[in-house]
C-alpha positions in Angstrom: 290.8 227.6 90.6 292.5 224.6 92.2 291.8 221.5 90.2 290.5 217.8 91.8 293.9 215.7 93.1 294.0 212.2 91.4 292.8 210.2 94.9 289.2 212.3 94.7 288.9 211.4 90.5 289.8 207.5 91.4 287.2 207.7 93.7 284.2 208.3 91.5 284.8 204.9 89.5 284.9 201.2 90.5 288.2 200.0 91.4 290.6 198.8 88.6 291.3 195.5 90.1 287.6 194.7 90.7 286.9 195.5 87.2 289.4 193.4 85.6 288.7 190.5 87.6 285.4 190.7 86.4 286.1 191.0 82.7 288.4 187.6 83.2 285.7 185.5 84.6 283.2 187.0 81.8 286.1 186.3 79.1 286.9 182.8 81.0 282.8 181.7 80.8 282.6 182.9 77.2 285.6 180.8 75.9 283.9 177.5 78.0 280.7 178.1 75.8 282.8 178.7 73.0 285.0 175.7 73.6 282.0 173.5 75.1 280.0 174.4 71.1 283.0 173.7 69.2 283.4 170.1 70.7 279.3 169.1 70.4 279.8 170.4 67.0 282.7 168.5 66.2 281.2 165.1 68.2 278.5 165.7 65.9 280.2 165.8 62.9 282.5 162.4 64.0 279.3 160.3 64.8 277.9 161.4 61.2 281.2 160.0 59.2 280.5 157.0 61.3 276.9 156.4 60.7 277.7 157.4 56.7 280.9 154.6 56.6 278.7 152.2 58.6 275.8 152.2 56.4 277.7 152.6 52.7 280.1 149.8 53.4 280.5 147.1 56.4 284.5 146.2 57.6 286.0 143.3 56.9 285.6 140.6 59.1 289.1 140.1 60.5 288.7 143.8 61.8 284.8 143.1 63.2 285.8 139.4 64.9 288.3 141.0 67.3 286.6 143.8 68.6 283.2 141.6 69.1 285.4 139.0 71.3 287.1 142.1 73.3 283.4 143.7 73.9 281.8 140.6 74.8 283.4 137.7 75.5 286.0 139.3 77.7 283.1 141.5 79.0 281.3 138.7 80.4 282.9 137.6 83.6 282.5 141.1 85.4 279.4 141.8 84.0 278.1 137.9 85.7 279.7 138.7 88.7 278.6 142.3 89.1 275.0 141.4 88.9 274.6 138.6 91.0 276.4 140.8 93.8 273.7 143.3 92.6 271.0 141.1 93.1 272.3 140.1 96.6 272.7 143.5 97.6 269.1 144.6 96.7 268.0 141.6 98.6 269.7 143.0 102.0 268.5 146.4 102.0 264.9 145.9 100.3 264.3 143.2 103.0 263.9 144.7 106.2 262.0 147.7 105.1 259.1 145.4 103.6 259.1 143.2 106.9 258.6 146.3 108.5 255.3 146.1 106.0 254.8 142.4 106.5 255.6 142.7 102.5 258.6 140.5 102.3 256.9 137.8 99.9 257.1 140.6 97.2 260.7 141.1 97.5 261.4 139.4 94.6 258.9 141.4 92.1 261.0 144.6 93.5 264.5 142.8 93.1 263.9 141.7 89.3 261.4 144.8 87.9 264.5 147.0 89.3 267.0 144.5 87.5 265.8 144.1 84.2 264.2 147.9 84.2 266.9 149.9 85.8 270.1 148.2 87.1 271.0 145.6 84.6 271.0 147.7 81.4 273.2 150.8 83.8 275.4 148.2 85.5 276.0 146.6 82.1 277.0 149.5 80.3 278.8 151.1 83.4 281.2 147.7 83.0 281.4 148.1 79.4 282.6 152.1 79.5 285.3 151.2 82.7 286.7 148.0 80.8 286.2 148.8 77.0 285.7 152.5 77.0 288.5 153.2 78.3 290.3 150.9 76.6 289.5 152.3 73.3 290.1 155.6 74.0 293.7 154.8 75.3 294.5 152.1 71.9 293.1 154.6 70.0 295.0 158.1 71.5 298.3 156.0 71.1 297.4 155.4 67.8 297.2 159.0 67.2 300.4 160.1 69.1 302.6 157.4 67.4 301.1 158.8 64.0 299.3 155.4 63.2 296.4 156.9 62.3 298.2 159.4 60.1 300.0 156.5 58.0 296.5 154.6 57.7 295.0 158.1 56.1 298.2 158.2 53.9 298.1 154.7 52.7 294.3 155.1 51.1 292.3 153.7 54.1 289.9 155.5 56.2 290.6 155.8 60.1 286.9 155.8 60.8 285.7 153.1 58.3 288.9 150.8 59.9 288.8 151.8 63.4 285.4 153.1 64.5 283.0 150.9 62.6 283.8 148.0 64.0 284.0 149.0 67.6 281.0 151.1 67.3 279.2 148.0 65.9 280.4 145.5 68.7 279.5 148.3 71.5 275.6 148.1 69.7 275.4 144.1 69.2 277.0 142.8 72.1 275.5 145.3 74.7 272.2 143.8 74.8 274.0 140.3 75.4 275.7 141.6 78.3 272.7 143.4 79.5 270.5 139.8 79.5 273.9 138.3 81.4 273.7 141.6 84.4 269.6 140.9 84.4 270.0 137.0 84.6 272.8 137.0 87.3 271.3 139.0 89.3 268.0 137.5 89.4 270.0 134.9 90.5 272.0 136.5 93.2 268.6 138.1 94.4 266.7 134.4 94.6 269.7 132.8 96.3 269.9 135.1 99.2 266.5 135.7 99.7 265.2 131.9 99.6 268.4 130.3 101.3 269.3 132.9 103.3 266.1 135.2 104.3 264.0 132.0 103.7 261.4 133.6 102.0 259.2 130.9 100.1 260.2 130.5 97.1 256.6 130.2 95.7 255.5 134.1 96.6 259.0 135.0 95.4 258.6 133.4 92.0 255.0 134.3 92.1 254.9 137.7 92.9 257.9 138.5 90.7 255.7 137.1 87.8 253.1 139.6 88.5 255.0 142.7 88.4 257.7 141.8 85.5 256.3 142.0 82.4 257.7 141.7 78.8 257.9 145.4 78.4 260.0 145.7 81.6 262.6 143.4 79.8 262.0 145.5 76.0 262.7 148.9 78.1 266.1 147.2 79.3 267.4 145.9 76.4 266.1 148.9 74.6 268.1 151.6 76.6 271.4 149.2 76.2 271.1 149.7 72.6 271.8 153.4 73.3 274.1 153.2 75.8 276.5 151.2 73.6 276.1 153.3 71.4 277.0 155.9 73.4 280.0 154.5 74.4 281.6 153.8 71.6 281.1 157.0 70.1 282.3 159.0 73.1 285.4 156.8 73.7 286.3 156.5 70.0 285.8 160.3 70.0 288.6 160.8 72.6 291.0 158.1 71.5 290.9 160.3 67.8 291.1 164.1 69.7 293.5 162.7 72.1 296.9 165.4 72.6 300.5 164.6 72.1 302.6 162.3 75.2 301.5 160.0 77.7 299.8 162.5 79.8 297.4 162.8 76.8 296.2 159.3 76.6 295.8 159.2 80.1 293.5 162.2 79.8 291.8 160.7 77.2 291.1 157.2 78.7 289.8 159.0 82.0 287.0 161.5 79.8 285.8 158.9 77.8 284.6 156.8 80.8 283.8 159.8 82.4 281.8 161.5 79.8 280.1 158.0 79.1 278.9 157.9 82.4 277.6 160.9 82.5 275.9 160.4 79.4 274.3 157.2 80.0 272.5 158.6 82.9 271.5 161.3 81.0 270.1 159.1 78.3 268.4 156.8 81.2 266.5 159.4 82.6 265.2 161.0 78.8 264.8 157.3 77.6 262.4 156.3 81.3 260.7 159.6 81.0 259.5 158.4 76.8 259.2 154.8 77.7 257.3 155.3 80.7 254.9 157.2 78.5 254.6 155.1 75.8 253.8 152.0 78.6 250.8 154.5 79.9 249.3 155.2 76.4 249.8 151.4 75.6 248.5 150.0 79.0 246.4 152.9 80.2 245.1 150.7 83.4 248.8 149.7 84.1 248.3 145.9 83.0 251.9 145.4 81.1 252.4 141.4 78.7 252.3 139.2 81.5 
């Protein structure tokens, strides 16, 4: 009886190479989830020692002064200009599409509801993750490669209590400062180019922006900054503390934590409208906001 030659027996069963590929991209997926759970986990845990050193016992004040003039005061020239180049810019391309309607008198209840709703709070906080974020994250990952952080913990004093608090409480306080600075300046931009340059009367303008920005419209703006400062410290701090050894690890650092605060203010923004927007219904249930 002749027996089966090894070609016909490699036959009968998928192909090794195939097979293997497929068991590295399974093994490659599993360690990202892996990874991916380990990291929320410990994000988790790093935002909970900061809420727990926060609320048991405030910095000093020579550690909170600083960090409130880098956040805001140093925060507030790019902030005015980008919102009044905000405001001009929703002025250009809102305009010709409600001529079109014969609705240009209403431009400016479009132009500031989007502002003070949308733009000003995202703008705001986009500034504040590029600029301070970033920042952070870099001061903070140095900190850690030159073993700063490692001589504070050896000396008695807590990194977090001494480093994150009072960045994580100038991100909160001054956020909503900024955010009124982004809304202001570009209501500004917006009315200049519309009444001295589209020469729309500045009595609809003014008038119709009344009637469709209401009080709430400015409380759901200031009330999503509150969380997106929030946000950014924690994320950037996060990264500064987790960043790796050399150069090339600060630099990584600096570019997630803007990154992965972007990301995760536009996550919050769209979770944060979906709740507010529902509250405003059950509130106003015939769409009549606090004029």
């Amino acid at each position: 009886m002749s027996s089966a030659s090894p070609t016909q027996d490699q036959s009968h069963g998928p192909p090794v190479g195939i097979l293997g590929g497929f068991v590295d991209q399974v093994s490659g997926w599993g360690e990202l989830v892996l990874d991916s759970i380990t990291a929320i986990g410990d994000f988790t845990l790093f935002v909970i020692r900061t809420l727990r050193w926060m609320l048991t016992r405030l910095p000093r004040s020579e550690t909170v002064w600083p960090n409130f003039y880098e956040v805001g005061v140093k925060s507030l020239p790019v902030v005015a200009l980008t919102g009044t180049f905000i405001g001009m810019v929703l002025a250009v391309q809102s305009y010709f599409q409600f001529r079109q309607l014969g609705l240009e008198t209403r431009l400016g209840g479009v132009i500031n509801m989007t502002l003070v709703r949308e733009l000003g709070p995202v703008l705001a906080a986009t500034m504040l993750a590029g600029r301070v974020g970033s920042a952070m994250a870099a001061e903070l990952g140095t900190m850690r490669v030159t073993e700063q952080i490692d001589a504070l913990s050896a000396m008695g004093a807590n990194p977090i209590h001494y480093l994150v608090v009072p960045r994580f409480l100038a991100c909160l306080f001054l956020i909503p400062t900024l955010t009124i600075m982004a809304d202001f300046m570009g209501v500004a931009g917006g009315h200049f180019y519309s009444v001295y340059i589209l020469e729309i009367d500045i009595h609809h303008y003014w008038h119709n922006s009344k009637l469709f920005v209401s009080q709430f419209d400015l409380f759901v703006g200031l009330f999503k900054s509150v969380f997106f400062g929030s946000a950014i410290a924690m994320v950037s701090c996060y990264q500064g503390f987790n960043c790796t050894a050399g150069a090339e690890g600060v630099g990584r650092a600096s570019t997630s934590a803007f990154v992965h605060s972007f990301v995760l203010i536009l996550i919050i923004d769209l979770f944060l409208g979906i709740m507010l927007d529902w509250v405003y219904f059950i509130l106003y249930p015939e769409g009549v906001g606090l004029l």
